[in-house]
MARBA-3410 file (N, C-alpha, C, O; in Angstrom, 1 decimal):
136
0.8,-1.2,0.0,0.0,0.0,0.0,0.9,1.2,0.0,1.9,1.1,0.6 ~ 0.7,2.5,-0.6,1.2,3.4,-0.9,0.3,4.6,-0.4,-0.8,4.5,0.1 ~ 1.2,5.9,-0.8,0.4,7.0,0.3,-0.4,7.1,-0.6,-1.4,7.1,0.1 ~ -0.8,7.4,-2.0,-1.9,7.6,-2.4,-3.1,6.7,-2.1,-4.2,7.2,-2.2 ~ -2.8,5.4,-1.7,-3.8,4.6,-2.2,-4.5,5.4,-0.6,-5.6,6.0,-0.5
-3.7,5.1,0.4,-3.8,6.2,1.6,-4.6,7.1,2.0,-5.4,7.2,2.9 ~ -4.1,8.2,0.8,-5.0,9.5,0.7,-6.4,9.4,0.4,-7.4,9.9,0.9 ~ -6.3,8.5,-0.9,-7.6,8.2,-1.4,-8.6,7.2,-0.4,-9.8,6.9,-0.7 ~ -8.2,6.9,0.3,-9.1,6.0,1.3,-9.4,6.9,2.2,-10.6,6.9,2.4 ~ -8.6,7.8,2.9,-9.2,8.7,3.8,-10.7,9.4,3.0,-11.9,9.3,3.2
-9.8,10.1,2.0,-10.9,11.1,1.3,-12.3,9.9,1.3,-13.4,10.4,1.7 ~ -12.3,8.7,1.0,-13.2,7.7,0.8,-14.0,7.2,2.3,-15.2,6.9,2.6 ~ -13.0,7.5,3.1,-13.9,7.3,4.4,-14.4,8.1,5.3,-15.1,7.8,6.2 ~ -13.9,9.7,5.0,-14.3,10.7,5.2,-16.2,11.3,4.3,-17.2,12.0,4.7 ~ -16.0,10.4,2.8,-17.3,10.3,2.2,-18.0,9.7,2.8,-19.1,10.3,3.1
-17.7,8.2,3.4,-18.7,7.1,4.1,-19.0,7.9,5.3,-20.2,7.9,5.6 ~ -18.0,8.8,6.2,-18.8,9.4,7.2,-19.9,10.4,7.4,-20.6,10.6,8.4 ~ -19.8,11.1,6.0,-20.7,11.8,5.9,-22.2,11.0,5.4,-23.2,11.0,6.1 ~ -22.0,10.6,4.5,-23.2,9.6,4.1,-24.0,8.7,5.3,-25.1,8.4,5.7 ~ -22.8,8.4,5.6,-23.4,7.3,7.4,-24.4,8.1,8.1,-25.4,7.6,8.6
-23.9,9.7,8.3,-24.2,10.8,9.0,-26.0,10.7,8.3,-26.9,10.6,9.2 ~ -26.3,10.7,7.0,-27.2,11.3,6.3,-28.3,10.0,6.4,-29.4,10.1,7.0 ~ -28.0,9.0,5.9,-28.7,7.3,6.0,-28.8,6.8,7.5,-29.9,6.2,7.7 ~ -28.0,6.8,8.5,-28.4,6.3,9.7,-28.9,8.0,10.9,-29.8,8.1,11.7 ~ -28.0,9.1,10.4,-28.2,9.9,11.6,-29.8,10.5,11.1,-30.5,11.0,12.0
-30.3,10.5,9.7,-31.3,11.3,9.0,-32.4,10.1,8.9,-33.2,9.5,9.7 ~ -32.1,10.0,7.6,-32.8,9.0,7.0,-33.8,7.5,7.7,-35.0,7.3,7.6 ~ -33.0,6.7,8.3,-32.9,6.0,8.8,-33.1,5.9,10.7,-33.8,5.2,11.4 ~ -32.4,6.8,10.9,-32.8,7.0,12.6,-33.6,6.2,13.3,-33.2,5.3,13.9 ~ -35.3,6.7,13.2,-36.0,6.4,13.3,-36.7,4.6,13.1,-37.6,4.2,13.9
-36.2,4.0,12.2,-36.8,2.8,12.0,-35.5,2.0,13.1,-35.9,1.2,13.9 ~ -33.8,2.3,12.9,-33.3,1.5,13.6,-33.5,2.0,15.4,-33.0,1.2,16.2 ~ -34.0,3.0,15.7,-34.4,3.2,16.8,-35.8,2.0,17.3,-36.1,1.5,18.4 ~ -36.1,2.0,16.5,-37.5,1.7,16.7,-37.5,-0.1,16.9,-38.2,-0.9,17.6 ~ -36.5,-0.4,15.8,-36.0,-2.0,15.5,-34.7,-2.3,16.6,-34.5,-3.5,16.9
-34.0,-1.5,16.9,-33.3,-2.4,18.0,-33.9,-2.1,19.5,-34.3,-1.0,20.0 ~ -33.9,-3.4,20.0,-34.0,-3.5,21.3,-33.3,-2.5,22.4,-32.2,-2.0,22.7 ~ -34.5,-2.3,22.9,-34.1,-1.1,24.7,-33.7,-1.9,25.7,-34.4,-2.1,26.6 ~ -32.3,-2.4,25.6,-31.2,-2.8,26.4,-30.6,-1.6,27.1,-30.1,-0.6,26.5 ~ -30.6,-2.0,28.8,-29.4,-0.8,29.4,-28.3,-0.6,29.3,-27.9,-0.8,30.4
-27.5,-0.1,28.5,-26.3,-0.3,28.5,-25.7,-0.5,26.9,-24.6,-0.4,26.5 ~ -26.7,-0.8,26.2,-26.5,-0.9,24.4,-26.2,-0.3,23.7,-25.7,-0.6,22.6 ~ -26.4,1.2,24.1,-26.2,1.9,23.2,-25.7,3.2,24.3,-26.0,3.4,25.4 ~ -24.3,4.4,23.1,-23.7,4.8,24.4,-24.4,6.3,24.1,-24.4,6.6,22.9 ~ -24.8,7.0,24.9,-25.0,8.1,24.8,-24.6,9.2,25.5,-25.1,9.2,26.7
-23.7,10.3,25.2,-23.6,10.3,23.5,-22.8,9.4,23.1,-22.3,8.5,23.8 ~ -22.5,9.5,21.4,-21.9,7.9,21.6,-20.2,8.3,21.3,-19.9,9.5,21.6 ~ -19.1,7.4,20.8,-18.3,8.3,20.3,-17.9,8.6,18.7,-17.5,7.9,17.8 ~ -18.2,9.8,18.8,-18.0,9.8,17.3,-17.2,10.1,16.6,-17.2,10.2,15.4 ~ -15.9,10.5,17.7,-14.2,9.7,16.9,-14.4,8.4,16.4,-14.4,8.2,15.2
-14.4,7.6,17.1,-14.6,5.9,16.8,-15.1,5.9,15.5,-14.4,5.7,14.5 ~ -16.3,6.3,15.4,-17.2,6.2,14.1,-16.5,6.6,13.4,-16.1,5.8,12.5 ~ -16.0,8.2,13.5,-15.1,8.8,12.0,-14.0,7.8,11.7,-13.8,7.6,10.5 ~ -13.2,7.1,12.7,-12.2,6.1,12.3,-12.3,5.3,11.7,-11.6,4.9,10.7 ~ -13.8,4.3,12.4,-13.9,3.3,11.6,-14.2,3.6,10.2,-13.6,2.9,9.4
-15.3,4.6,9.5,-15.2,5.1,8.4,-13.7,5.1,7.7,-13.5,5.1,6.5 ~ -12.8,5.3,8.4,-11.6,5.8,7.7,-10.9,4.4,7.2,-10.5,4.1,6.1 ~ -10.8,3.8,8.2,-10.5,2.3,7.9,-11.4,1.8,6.4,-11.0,1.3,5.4 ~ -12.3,2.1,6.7,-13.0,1.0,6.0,-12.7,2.0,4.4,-12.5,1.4,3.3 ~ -12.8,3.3,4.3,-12.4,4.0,3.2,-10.8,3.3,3.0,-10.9,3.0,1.8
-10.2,3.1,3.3,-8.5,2.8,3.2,-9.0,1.1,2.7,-8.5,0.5,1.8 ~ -9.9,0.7,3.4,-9.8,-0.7,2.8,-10.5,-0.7,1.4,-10.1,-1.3,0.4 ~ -11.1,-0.4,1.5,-11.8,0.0,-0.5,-11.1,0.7,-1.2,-11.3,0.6,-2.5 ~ -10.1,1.6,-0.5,-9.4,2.4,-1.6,-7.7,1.2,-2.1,-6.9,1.3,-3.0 ~ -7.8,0.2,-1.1,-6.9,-0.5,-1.6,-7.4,-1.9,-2.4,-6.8,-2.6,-3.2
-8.8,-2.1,-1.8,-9.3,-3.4,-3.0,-9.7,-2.7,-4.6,-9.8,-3.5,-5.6 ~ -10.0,-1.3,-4.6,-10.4,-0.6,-5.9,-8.5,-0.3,-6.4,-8.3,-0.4,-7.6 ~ -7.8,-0.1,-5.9,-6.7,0.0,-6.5,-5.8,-1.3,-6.9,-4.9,-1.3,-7.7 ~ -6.2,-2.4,-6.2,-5.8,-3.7,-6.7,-6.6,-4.5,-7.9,-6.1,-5.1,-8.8 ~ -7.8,-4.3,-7.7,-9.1,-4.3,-8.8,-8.3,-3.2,-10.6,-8.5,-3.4,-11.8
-7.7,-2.3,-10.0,-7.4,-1.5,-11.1,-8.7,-0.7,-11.7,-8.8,-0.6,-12.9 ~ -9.6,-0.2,-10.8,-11.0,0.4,-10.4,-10.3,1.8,-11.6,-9.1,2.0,-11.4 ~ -10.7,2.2,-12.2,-10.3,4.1,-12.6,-11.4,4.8,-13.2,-11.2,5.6,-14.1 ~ -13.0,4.5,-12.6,-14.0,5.1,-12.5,-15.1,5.2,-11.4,-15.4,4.3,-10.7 ~ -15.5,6.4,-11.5,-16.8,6.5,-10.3,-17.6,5.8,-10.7,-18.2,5.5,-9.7
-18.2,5.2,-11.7,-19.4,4.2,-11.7,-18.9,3.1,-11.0,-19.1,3.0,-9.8 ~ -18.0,2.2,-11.8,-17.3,0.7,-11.5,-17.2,0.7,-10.3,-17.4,-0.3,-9.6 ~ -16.8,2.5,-9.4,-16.0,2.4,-8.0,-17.4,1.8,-6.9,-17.5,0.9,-6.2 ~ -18.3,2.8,-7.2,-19.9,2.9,-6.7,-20.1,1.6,-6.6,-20.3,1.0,-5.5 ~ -20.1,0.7,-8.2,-21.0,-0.5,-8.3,-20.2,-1.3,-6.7,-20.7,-1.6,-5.6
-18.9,-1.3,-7.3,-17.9,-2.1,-6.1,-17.7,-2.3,-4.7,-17.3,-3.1,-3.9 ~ -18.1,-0.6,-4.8,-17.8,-0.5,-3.2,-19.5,-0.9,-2.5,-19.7,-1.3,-1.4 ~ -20.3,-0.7,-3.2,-21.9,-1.3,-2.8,-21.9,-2.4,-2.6,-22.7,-2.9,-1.8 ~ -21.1,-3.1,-3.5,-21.4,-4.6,-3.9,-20.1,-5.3,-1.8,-20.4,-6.2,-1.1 ~ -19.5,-4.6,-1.9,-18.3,-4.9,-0.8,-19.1,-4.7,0.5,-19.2,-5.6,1.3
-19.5,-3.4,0.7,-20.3,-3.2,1.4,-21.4,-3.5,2.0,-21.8,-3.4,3.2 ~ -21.6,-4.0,1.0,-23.3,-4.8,1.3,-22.9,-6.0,2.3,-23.2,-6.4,3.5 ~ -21.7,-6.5,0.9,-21.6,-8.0,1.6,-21.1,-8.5,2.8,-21.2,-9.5,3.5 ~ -20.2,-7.0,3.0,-19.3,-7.7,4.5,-20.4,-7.4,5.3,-20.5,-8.5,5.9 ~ -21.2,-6.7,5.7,-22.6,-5.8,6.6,-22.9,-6.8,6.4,-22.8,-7.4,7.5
-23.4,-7.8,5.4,-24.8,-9.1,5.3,-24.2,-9.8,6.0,-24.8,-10.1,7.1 ~ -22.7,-10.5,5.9,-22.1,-11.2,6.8,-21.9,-11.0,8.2,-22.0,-12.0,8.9 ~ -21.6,-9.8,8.8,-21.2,-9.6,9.8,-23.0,-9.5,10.7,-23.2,-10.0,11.8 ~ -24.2,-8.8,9.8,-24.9,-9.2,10.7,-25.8,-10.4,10.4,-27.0,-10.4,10.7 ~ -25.3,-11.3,9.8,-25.8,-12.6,10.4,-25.0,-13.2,11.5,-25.6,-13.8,12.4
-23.7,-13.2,11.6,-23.0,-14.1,12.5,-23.4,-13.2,13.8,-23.1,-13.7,14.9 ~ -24.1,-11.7,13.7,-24.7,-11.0,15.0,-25.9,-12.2,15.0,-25.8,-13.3,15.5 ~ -26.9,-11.7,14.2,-28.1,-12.6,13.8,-28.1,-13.4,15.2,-28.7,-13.3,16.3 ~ -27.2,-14.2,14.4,-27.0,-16.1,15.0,-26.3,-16.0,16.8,-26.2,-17.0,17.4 ~ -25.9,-14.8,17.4,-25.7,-14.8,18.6,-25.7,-13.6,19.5,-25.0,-13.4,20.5
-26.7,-12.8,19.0,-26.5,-11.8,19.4,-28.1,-11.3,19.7,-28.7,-12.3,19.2 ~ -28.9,-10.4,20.2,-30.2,-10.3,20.3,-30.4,-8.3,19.9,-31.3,-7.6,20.5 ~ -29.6,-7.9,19.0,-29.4,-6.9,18.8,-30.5,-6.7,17.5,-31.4,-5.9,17.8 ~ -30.6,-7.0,16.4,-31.4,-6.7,14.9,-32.4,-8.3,14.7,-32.0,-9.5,14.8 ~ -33.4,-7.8,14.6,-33.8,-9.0,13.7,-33.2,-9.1,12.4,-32.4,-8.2,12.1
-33.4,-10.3,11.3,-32.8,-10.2,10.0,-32.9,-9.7,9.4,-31.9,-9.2,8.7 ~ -34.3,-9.4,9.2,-35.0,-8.6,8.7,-33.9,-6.9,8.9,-33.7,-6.2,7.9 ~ -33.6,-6.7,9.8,-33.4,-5.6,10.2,-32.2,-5.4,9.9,-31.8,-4.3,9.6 ~ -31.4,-6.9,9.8,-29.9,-6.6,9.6,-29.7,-6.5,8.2,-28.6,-6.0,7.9 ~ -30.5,-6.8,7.3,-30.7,-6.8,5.6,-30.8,-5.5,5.3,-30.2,-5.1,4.3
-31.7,-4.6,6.3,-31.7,-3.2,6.1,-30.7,-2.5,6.0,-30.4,-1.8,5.1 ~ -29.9,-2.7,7.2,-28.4,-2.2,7.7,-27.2,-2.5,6.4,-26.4,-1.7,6.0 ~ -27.5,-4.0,6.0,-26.6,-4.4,5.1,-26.9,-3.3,3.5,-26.0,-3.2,2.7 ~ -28.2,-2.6,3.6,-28.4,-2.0,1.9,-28.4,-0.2,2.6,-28.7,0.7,1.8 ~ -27.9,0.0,3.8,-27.9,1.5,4.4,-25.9,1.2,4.0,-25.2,2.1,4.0
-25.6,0.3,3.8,-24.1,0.4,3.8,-23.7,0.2,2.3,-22.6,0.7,1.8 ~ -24.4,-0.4,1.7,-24.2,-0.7,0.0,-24.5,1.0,0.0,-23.5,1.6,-0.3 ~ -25.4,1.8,0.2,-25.1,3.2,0.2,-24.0,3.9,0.5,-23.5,4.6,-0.4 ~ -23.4,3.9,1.5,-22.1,3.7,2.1,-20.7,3.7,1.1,-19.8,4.5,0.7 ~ -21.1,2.3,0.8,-19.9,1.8,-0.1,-20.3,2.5,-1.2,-19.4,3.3,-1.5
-21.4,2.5,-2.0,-21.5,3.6,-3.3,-20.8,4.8,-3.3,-19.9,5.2,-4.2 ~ -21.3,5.5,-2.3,-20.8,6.8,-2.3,-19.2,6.9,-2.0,-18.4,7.7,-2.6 ~ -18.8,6.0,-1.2,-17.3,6.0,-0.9,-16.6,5.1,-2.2,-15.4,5.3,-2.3 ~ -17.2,4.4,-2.9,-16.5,3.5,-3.7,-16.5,4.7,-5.2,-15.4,5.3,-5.6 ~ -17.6,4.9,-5.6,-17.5,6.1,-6.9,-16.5,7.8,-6.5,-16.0,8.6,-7.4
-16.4,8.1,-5.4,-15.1,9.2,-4.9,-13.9,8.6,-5.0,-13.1,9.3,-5.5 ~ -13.5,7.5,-4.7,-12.5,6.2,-4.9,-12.2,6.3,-6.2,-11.4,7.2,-6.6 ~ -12.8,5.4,-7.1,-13.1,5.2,-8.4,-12.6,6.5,-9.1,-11.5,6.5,-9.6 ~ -13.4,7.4,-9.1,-13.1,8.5,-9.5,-11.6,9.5,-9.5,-10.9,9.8,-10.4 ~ -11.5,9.7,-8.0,-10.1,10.1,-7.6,-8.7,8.5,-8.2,-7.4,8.7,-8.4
-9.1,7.7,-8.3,-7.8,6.8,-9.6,-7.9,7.4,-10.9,-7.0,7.5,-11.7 ~ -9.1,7.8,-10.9,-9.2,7.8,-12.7,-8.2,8.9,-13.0,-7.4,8.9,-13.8 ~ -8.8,10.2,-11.6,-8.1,11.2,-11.8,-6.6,11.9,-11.6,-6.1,12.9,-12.1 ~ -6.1,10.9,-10.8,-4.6,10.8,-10.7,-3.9,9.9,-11.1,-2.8,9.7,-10.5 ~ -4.4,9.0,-12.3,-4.1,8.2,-13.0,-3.0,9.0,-13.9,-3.0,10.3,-14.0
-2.2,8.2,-14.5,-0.6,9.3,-15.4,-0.6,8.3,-16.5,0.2,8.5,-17.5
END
């Protein structure tokens, strides 16, 4: 990994934080308030939202390095990819919740899994895009 691929993952997970911000803090709020369980202690309020911005940043740095191994050098292809990545690790991670955990129904975690294929869109086509554009 190299410092661009670097830069371009921040800029990429700095997009997913904003979008996260718009789909779970806006959009969405409401229904996952409503769908996860009122456990004491579940949820931190307030919560931290360094953590969040980081983990966004991570996960931008990890798409900006599977779109640069992919040889990604468009915002469409980046969008489709980072949706399609997105989705899938979210599908996976909350079923193995699913199967031990009493946090989402499936139902719920399927939702979560297509609030992140948004996620990944928006972070994968700024990705996509910024290779095409510092491509030589």
């Amino acid at each position: 990994m190299n410092m661009k691929t670097l830069l371009i993952g921040l800029a990429g997970g700095i997009v997913a934080f904003l979008t996260g911000f718009f789909v779970y803090g806006i959009l969405m709020m409401e229904y996952f308030s409503t769908n996860t369980p009122k456990i004491p202690g579940l949820t931190k309020d307030p919560m931290e939202i360094w953590a969040t911005g980081l983990g966004n940043i991570v996960w931008g740095i990890l798409l900006s390095y599977i779109i640069a191994i992919a040889g990604i050098k468009s915002g469409a292809k980046g969008a489709l990819n980072g949706a399609f990545i997105f989705f899938l690790f979210s599908l996976g991670t909350n079923i193995v919740f699913y199967s031990q955990y009493n946090i989402y129904t499936f139902q719920t975690g399927i939702v979560d899994a297509l609030c992140m294929a948004v996620l990944g869109a928006t972070s994968g086509a700024l990705t996509g895009w910024l290779y095409l554009r510092t491509s030589a």
